[in-house]
N, C-alpha and C positions, 0 to 999 in steps of 0.2 A: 806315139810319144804324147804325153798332158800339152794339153794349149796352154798349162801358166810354168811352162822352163824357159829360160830363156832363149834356148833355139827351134823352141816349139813354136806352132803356129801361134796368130793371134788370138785373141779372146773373142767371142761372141760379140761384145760390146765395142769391139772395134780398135782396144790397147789394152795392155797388159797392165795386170794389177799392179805391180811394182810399181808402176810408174804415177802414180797417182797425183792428183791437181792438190789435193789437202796438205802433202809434206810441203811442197814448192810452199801454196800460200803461209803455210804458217812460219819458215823462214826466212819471207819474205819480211812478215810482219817484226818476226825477230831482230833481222837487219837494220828494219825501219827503227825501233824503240832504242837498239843502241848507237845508231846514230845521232840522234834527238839527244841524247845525256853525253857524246863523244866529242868536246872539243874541237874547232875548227872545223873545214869543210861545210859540213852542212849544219852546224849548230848553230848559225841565223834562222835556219827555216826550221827545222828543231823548235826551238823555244818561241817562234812566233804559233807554233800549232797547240803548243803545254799551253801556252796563254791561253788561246781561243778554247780549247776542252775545259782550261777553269770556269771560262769565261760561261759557257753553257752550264757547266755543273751549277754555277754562282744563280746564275738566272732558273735554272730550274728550282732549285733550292729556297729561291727568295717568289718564285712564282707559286712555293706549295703555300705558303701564305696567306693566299686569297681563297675566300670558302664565300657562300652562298647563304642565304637565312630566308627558307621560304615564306608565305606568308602565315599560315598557323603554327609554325615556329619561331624559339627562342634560342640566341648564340650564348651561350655564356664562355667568357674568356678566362682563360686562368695563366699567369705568368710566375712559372717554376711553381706551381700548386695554389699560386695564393689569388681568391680573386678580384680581377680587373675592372670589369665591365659586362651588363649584359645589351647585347646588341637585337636591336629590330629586324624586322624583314629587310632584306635587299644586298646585296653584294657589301665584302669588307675586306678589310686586310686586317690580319696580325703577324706579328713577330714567326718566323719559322720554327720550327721544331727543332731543340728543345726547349728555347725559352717562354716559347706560348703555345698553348692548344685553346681547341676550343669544344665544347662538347651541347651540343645541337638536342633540344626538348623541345617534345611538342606540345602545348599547352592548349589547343581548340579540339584534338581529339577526342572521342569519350571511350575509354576502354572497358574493359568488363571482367566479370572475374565471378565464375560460380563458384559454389561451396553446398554441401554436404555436409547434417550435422543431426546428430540425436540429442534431446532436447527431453527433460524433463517438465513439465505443466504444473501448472499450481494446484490444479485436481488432482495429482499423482498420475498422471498418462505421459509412458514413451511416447516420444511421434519422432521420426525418421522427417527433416527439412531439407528442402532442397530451396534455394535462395542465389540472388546473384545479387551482385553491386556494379552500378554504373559511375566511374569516377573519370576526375581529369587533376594534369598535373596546373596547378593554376598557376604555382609559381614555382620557377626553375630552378630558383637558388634555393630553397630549403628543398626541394628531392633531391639535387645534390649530393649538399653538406650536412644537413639535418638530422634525416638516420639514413641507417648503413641500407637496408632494402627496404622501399618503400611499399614494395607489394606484398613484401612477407607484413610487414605492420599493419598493413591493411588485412589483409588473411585474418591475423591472430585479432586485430578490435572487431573486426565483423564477428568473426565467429563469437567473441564473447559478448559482445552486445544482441547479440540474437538470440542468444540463453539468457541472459538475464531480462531481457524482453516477455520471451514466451515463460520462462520460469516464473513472472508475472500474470501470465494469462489460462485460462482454461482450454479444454479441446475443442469447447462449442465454438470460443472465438478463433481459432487457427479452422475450424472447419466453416466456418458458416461465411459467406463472402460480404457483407455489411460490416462487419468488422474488423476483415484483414486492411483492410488502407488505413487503419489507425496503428494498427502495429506497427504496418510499416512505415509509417511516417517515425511513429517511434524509436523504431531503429536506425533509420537514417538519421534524426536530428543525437540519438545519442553517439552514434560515430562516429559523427563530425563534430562534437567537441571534444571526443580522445581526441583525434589526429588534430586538432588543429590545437591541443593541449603538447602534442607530442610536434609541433611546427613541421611536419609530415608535408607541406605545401599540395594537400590533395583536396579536392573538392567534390565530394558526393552528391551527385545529380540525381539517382533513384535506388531504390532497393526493391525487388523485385521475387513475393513468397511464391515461388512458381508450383510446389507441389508439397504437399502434409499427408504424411503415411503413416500409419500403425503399424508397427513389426507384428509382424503372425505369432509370434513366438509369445509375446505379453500380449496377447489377444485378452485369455484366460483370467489372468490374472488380474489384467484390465477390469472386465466384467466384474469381478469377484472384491477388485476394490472399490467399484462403482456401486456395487451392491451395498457395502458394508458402508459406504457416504449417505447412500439412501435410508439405507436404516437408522444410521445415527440422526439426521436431521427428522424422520419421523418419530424417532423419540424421545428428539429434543420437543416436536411439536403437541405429540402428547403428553409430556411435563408441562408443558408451560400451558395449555387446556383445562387439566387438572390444579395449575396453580389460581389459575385465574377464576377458575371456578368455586376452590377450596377458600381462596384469600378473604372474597368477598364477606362468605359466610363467619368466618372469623371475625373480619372486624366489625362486621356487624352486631356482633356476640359481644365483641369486646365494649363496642361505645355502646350496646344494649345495659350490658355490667357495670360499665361507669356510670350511664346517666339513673340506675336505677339505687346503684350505692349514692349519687349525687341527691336522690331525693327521700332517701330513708336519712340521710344524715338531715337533709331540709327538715325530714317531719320527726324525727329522734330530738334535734335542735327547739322545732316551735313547738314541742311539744312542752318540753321539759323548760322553755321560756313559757307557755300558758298554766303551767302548775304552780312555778315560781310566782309569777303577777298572784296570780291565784289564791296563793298562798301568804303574798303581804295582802290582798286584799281582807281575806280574813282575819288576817290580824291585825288590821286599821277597825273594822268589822265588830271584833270580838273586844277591841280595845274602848267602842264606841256602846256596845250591849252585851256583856259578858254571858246573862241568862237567855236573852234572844237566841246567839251565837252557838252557846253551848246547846239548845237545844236541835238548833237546824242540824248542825255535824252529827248529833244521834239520830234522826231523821232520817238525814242522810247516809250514814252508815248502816243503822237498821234494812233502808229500802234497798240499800247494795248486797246486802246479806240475804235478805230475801228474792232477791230478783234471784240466784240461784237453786233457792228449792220449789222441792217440787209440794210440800206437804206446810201448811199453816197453822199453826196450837195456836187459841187463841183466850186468854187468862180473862174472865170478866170482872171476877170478884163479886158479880151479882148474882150466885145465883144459876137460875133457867133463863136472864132477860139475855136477847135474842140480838147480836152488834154483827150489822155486816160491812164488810171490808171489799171495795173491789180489787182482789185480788190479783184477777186477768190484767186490769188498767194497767194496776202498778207496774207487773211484770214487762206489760209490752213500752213501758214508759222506760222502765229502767234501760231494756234493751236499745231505744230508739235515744239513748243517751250515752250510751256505750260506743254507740256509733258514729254520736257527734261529737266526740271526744277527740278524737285524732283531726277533726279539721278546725278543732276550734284552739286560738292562738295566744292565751292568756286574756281573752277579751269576759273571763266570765266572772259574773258580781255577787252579790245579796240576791236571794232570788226574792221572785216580785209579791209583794205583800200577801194577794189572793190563794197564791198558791202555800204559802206559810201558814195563812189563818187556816186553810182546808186542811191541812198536816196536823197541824194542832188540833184541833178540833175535833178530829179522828181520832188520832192519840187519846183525846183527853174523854170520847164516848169508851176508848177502850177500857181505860182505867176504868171507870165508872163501872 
């Protein structure tokens, strides 16, 4: 026969299942709770027990209260959302739940936050950035209340101030180590005035350019537009060789042109002033000896006419008597007057007695 029928033997365990301690107790406990709400009998010790269970709920309830505020932490309290107070390090009380919380930052920690970012250069070079930021929350009520997630804003200013950083710079300075700590001083100080535009209550301690890669893929292209930079600025360098070279010789051409038209106008001008003087002198001259006068101008007209031939007829009227002329003289005189003609400035007069009686004199053995 089964050990669990009732007139079977007993169980293994020593009583049969039916019989079990869990119904007993739980109708016991039954008994108990409607007695405690059951008038008379035992409803003195009833309601002296509701009391004391209030009395523990009350006190636990009023014990969750009391919270802790380590020392590189801040308490901020808020009553029904709006806030109260922020509390320092050390044990405190607030109001229980729900009319006060409190929500616990920690403001001495420095937390950290890498990123990942392709970045185009002022040279036109991809480079793949790998960067981190070292930040703390300094003040507890604006990460809060301020914006909704302070490490997604953080994320999004870093990333964009790290592009517009290197978008400022060449490959030489993301590769060369001399000049990465200015970058990055650069983008730390520009981050921290978004966030602290954006009252983010964050405070950036370091930024950190940990690795500069070129994608393999714009290797090629790379090269190819490195090339074409190269080129242009060597032929920007030889235009501006050839400018400097050409320019010179022009303006020297040019202030050659001017100062040379500057002094044919000078000797065009004193010429045409020593003809004019010249020309009243003669006629103060011709006004003072009409026959004097008039004979020098044919003299002189004569000896201009013949300073260009090459062949002299010479009329005596006498005859075979024999009248010679230096011929040579004149010529090289006329020339050696032709010459002083252009430097001389209106300064020229009567010519001088000797030289008029030997003209004449000449003239007048010709005639004869």
């Amino acid at each position: 026969m089964p050990w669990n029928q009732p007139s079977g033997p007993q169980s293994p365990w020593g009583r049969r299942p039916g019989g079990s301690d869990l119904d007993e107790r739980l109708k016991s406990w039954q008994r108990k709770l409607e007695s405690m709400f059951r008038p008379g009998g035992r409803g003195a010790d009833s309601g002296t027990l509701l009391i004391g269970v209030v009395a523990i709920v009350l006190a636990f309830w009023l014990g969750s209260g009391l919270y802790q505020v380590k020392q590189p932490e801040r308490g901020v309290v808020q009553r029904f959302g709006r806030l109260v107070q922020v509390t320092m390090p050390g044990l405190h009380f607030r109001l229980p739940w729900p009319m006060e919380s409190v929500s616990i930052v920690n403001v001495a920690s420095v937390n950290s936050s890498d990123f990942k970012s392709r970045v185009l250069t002022s040279d036109v070079n991809l480079v793949d950035l790998h960067f981190a930021v070292q930040y703390q929350f300094a003040d507890p009520v604006k990460k809060l209340f301020s914006v909704r997630s302070p490490e997604d804003t953080l994320s999004e200013v870093s990333e964009s101030a790290i592009r517009e950083i290197v978008g400022r710079s060449t490959l030489d300075d993301l590769l060369v180590g001399s000049t990465r700590p200015e970058i990055t001083r650069r983008t730390k100080d520009l981050i921290q005035r978004v966030l602290d535009y954006y009252n983010a209550g964050i405070t950036v301690t370091t930024v950190n350019l940990e690795d500069v890669q070129v994608p393999d893929a714009v290797i090629p292209s790379q090269r190819d537009a490195n090339k074409a930079q190269a080129d242009k600025e060597r032929y920007i360098l030889e235009a501006q060789a050839w400018a400097n070279g050409i320019l010179p010789v022009a303006q020297g051409d040019a202030a050659r042109i001017a100062q040379s038209a500057q002094a044919y106008k000078a000797q065009v001008t004193a010429i045409a002033e020593g003809q004019a003087s010249r020309f009243a002198q003669l006629e103060g001259a011709y006004a003072q000896a009409p026959e004097v006068t008039r004979r020098r101008l044919y003299t002189d007209t004569i000896e201009s006419v013949l300073s260009h031939a090459h062949k002299v007829i010479i009329d005596t009227h006498a005859g075979n008597n024999m009248v010679y002329l230096p011929i040579d003289k004149l010529l090289e005189k006329s020339v050696n007057r032709e010459a002083e003609t252009g430097a001389e400035s209106g300064a020229a007069g009567p010519k001088d007695q000797t030289d008029q009686v030997t003209i004449e004199g000449t003239r007048s053995r010709g005639e004869r």
